[in-house]
C-alpha positions as CSV (number, residue, x, y, z in Angstrom):
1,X,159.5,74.0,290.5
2,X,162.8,75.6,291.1
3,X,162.8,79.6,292.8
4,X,164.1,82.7,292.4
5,X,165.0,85.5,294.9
6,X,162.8,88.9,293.7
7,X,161.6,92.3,295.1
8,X,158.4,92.1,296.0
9,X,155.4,94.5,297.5
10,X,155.0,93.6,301.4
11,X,152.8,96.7,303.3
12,X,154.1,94.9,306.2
13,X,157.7,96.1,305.7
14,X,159.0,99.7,306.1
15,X,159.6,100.8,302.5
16,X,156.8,98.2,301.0
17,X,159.5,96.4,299.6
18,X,161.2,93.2,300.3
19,X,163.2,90.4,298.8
20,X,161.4,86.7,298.8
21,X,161.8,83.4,297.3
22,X,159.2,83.2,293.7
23,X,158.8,80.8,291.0
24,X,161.5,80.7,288.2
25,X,161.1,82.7,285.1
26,X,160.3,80.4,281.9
27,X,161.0,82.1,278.9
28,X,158.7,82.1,275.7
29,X,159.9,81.5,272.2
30,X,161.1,85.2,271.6
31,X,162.4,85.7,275.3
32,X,166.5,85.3,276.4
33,X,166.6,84.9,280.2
34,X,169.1,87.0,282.0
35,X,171.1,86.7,285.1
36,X,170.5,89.9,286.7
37,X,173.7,92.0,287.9
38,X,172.4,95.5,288.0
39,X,168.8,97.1,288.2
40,X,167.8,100.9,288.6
41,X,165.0,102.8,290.2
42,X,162.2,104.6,288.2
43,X,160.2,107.3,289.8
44,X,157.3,105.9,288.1
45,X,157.7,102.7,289.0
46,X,158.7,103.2,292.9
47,X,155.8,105.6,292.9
48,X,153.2,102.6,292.2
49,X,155.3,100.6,294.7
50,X,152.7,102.5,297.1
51,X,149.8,101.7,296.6
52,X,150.2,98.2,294.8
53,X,148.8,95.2,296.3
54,X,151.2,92.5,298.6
55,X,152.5,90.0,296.2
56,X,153.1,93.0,293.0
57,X,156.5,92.8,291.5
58,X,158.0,96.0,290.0
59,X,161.0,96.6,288.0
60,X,161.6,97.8,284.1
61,X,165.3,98.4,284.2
62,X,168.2,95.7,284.1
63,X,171.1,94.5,283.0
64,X,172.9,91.5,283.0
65,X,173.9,88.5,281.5
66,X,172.0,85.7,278.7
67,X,172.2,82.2,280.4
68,X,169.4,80.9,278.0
69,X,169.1,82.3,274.4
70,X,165.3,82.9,272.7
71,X,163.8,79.8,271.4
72,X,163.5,81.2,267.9
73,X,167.6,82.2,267.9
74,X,167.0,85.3,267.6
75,X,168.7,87.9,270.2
76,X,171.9,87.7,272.0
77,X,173.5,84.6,272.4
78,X,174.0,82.8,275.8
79,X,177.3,84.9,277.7
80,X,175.9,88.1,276.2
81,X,176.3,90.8,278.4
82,X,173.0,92.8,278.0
83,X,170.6,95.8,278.9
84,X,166.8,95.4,278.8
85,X,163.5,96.2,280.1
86,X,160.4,95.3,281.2
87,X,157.1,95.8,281.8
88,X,157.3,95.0,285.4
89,X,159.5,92.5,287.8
90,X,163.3,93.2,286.6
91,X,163.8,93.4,290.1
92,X,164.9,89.6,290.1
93,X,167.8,87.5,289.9
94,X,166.6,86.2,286.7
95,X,164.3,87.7,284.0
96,X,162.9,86.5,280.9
97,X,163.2,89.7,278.3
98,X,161.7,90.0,275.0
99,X,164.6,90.0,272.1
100,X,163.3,93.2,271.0
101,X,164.1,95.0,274.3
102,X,167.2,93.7,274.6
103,X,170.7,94.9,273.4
104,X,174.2,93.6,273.9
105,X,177.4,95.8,275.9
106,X,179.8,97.2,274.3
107,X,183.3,95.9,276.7
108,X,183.8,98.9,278.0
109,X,180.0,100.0,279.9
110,X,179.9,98.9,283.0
111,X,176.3,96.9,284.2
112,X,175.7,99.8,286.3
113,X,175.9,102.1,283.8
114,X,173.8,100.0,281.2
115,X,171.2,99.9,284.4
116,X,170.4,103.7,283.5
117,X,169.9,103.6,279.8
118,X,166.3,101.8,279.3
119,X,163.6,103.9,280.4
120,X,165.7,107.2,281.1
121,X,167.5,106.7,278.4
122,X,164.9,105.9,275.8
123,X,162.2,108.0,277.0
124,X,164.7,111.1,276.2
125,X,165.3,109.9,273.3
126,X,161.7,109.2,272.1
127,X,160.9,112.4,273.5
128,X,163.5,114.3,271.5
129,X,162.6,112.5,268.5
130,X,159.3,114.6,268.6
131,X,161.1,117.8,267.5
132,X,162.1,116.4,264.4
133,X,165.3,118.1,263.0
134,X,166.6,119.9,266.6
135,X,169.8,121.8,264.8
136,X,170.1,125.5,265.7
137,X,166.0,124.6,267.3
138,X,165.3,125.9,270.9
139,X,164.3,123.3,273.5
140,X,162.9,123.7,277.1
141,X,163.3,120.8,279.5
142,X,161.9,120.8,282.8
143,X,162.6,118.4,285.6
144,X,166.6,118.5,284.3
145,X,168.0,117.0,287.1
146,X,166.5,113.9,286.7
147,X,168.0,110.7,285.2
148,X,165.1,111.6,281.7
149,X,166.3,115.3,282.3
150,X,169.9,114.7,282.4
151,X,169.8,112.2,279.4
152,X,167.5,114.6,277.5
153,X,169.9,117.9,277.9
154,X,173.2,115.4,276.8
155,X,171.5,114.4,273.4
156,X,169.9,117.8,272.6
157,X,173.1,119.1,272.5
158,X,174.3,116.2,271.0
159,X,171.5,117.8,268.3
160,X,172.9,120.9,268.0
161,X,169.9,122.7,269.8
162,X,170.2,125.5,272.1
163,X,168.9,123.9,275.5
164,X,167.8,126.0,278.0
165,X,166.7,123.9,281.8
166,X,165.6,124.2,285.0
167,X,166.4,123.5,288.4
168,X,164.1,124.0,291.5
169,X,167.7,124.6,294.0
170,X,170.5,127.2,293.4
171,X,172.8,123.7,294.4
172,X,171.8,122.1,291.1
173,X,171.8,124.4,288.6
174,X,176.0,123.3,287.9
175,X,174.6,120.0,287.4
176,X,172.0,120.9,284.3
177,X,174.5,123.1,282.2
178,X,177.5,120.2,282.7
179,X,174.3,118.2,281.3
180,X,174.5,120.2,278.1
181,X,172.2,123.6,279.3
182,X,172.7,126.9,277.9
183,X,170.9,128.1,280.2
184,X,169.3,127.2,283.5
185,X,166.0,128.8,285.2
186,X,166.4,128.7,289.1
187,X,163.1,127.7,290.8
188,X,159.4,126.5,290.3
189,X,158.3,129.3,287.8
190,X,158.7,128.9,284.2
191,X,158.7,132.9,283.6
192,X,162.1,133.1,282.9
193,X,162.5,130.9,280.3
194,X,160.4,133.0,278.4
195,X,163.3,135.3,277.6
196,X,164.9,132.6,276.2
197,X,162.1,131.5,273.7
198,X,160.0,130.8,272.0
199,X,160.7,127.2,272.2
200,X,160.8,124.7,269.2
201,X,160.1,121.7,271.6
202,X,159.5,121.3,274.9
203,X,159.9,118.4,277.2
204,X,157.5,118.8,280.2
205,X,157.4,116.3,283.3
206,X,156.1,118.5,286.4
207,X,152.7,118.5,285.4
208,X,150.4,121.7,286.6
209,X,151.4,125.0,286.3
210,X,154.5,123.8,284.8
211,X,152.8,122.1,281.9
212,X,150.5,125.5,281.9
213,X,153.4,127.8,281.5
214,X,155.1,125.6,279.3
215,X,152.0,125.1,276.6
216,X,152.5,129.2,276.2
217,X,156.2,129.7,275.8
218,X,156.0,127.4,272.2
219,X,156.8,128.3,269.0
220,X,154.6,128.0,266.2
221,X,154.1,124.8,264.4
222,X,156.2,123.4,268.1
223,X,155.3,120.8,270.4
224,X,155.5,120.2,274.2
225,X,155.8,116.4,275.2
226,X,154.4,115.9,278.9
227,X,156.4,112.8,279.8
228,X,154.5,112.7,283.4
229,X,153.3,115.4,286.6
230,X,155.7,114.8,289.7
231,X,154.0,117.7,290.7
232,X,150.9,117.8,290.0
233,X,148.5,115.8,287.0
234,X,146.4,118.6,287.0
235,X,146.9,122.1,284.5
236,X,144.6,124.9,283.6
237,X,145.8,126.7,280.0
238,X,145.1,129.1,277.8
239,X,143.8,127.2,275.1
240,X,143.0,130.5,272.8
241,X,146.8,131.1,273.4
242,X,147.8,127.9,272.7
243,X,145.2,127.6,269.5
244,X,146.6,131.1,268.1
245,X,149.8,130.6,268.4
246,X,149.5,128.4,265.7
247,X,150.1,124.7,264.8
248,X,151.5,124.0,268.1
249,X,151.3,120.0,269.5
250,X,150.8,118.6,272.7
251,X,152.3,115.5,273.0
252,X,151.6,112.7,275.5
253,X,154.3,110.2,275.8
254,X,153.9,106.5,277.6
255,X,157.3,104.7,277.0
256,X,156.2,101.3,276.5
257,X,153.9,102.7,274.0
258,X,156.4,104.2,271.6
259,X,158.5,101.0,272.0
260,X,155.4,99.1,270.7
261,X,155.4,101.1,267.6
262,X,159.5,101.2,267.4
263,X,162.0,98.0,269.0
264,X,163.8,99.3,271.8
265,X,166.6,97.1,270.7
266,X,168.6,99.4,268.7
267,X,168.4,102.2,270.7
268,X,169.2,100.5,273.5
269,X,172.6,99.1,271.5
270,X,173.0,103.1,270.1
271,X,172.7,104.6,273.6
272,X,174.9,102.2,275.2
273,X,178.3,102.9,272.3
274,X,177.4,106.5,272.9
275,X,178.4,105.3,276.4
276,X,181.4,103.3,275.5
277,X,182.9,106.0,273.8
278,X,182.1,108.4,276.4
279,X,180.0,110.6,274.3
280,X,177.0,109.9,276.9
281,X,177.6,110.3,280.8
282,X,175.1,108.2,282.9
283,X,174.0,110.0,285.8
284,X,174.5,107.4,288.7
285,X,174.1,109.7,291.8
286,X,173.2,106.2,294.1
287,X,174.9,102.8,293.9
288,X,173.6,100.2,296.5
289,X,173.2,96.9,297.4
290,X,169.1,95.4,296.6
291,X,169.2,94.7,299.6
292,X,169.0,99.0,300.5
293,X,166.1,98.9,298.3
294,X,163.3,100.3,300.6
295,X,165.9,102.8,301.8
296,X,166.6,104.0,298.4
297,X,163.2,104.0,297.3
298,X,161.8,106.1,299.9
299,X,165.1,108.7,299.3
300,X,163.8,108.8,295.3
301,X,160.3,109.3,296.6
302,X,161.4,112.4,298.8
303,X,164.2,113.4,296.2
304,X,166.8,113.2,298.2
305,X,169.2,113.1,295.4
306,X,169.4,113.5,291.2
307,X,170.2,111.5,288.5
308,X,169.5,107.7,288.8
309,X,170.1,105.1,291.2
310,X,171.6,101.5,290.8
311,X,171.5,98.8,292.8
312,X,173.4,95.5,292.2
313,X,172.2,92.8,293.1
314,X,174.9,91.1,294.9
């Protein structure tokens, strides 16, 4: 049986991650395999890294190239140069990816750049997606300085809503209105953004008294999406606030949950022209070698650095 090169969980390695020798990919009737060029780094997904056990393969981002088309022709053709995801083990030289999660490059994105687009990219948009019509709407997003955050702010302006983010340092807050911002709230307290609401939708990803504070700055008939709690999974709310307030929604959102319901294919191809024609910047603060990969991951863990991080696999 021929081998691959892969990151895999080792506890015995600083950063829990290392790159070994693993069995070839074989893909299924509706699966291209790719040649990996690019992957990036998920807070989600590093986060896990952690605690999994030896052996565990992480990895939903990639992009690369189709050496072996889907049984069933559908999908990209062998040469294609493509973006996908997975549920876990991108993080490989080669990687069998369902047609529906796949999309071909336009010439001019880069791998790197395509590398950001899956899960930032379509979790933003998915997320957005939840306000409905977002033209002349208000929308909160907290956590804007990451690679969701910074995708989220470019397409709700794209939308034509007035955007108002956060940003926990005075260093960053540049960074969130070149995003798209109208306005940006400095520090951990939501407070402030009251004065800019009420809020038509919200996209929430701190968790606790973020998600708290956030639940009472909607509109009525608006909705917060929770997208995750870097900071903490636990929130105490006013529900009689919430409840009066009046049709208001709280959404949870799992990406590979709405992709079940809705192919990431052609957002992944819509995302990645708004890239080609430089309508959609991707926020690559770190490019690396895989080989830096328990380096990087440990600097995303302590966010040592916004945006997204790519790391070729060369």
């Amino acid at each position: 049986m021929s081998s691959i090169r892969a990151i895999v969980v080792d506890p015995e390695v600083p950063g829990r991650l290392a790159i070994k020798e693993v069995e070839a990919p074989q893909s299924g009737p509706s699966e291209a395999l790719v040649q990996v060029e690019t992957i990036s780094l998920n807070r989600g997904e590093v986060g896990r890294v952690m605690q999994a056990a030896a052996g565990w393969r992480p990895g939903w981002d990639l992009a690369g190239t189709v050496i072996k088309q889907a049984a069933n022709g559908a999908g990209p053709k062998v040469g294609s140069r493509v973006v996908g995801t997975v549920n876990a083990g991108s993080w490989a030289e080669q990687v069998v990816v369902p047609t529906n999660r796949l999309a071909e490059l336009p010439d001019r994105v880069t791998f790197a750049q395509a590398a950001t687009l899956p899960i930032a990219g379509l979790t933003a948009l998915r997320a957005l997606e939840k306000g409905g019509l977002l033209l002349n709407r208000r929308v909160l997003i907290t956590g804007s300085t990451g690679g969701v955050g910074l995708f989220a702010h470019q397409l709700a302006r794209r939308s034509g809503a007035y955007v108002v983010g956060t940003a926990r340092q005075t260093r960053n807050e540049a960074l969130v209105r070149e995003a798209g911002a109208d306005e940006v709230i400095v520090g951990d307290d939501l407070e402030p953004a009251r004065a800019y609401g009420p809020y038509h939708l919200i996209i929430e990803s701190l968790g606790g008294k973020a998600l708290a504070s956030a639940l009472s700055l909607l509109a009525p008939g608006g909705t917060c999406v929770t997208l995750g709690w870097s900071v903490s999974p636990e929130a105490t709310f006013d529900v009689s606030n919430f409840v009066v307030t009046g049709g208001t929604t709280l959404y949870g959102l799992v990406i590979y949950v709405e992709l079940q319901r809705r192919a990431a294919s052609e957002d992944l191809a819509w995302l990645a022209q708004l890239v080609a024609e430089q309508q959609l910047r991707t926020p690559i603060e770190v490019e690396a070698s895989w080989h830096d990969i328990g380096e990087v991951a440990q600097r995303l863990l302590q966010r040592q650095f916004t945006g997204k991080a790519v790391l070729h696999l060369a």
